[in-house]
C-alpha positions, 0 to 999 in steps of 0.5 A: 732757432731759440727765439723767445716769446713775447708776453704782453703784460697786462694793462689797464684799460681806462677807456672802459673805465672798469676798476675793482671797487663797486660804485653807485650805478650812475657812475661810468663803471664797466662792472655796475653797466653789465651787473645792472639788472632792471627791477621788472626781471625779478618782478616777471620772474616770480608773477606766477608764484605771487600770483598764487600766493595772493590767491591762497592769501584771499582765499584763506581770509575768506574760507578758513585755512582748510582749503589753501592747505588741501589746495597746497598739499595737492600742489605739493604732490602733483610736483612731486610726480616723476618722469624718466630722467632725459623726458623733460617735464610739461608741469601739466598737473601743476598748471591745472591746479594752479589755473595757468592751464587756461592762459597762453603765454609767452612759454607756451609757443616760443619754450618748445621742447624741441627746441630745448638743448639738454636733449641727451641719451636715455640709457646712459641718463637712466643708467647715471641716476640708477647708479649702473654706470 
């Protein structure tokens, strides 16, 4: 009973018209339809931080450097606040420095903690970055 397999070689497809070679985004290329990202995605991905940093612009122009800087470093310690390892954090602090704390947004009742997947053990969490395990 030796029976040999059967491989199937690859092939090339030219129904999907992929290839190697990156092209224009009009072309009918597999890899330029899939990596074309809209140019609102970055845009909404960095409102808040913009929005900030337009915020501390204004106000600079307007008070001197002294209060952006105080705002800033408060900022930069209200980060810098940590948790147990497995709790995941709310950034609380920094939505009230920054104003966000008054605003429902989409994150606010669709991104619920419970419904987050990285939900693991605390012992073994706290074990693995004491360095115990």
């Amino acid at each position: 009973m030796n029976q040999q397999s059967l491989k199937v070689q690859p092939s090339e497809l030219t129904v999907l018209h992929a290839s190697g070679k990156v092209g224009m985004p009009t072309e009918e290329n597999c890899f330029n339809q899939l990596s074309h990202v809209h140019r609102l995605r970055d845009s909404e991905a960095n409102y808040n931080e913009h929005q900030y940093s337009l915020n501390m612009q204004m106000l600079r122009n307007r008070e001197g450097l002294g209060i952006p800087l105080k705002m800033g470093m408060e900022r930069h310690s209200a980060r810098q606040v940590g948790r147990l390892p497995f709790l995941p954090s709310s950034n609380f602090m920094d939505d009230v420095l920054t104003g966000r704390n008054e605003s429902i947004n989409f994150e606010d009742f669709l991104g619920l903690p419970e419904y987050n997947e990285h939900m693991r053990q605390p012992h073994a969490v706290v074990e693995k970055s004491l360095g115990i395990y």
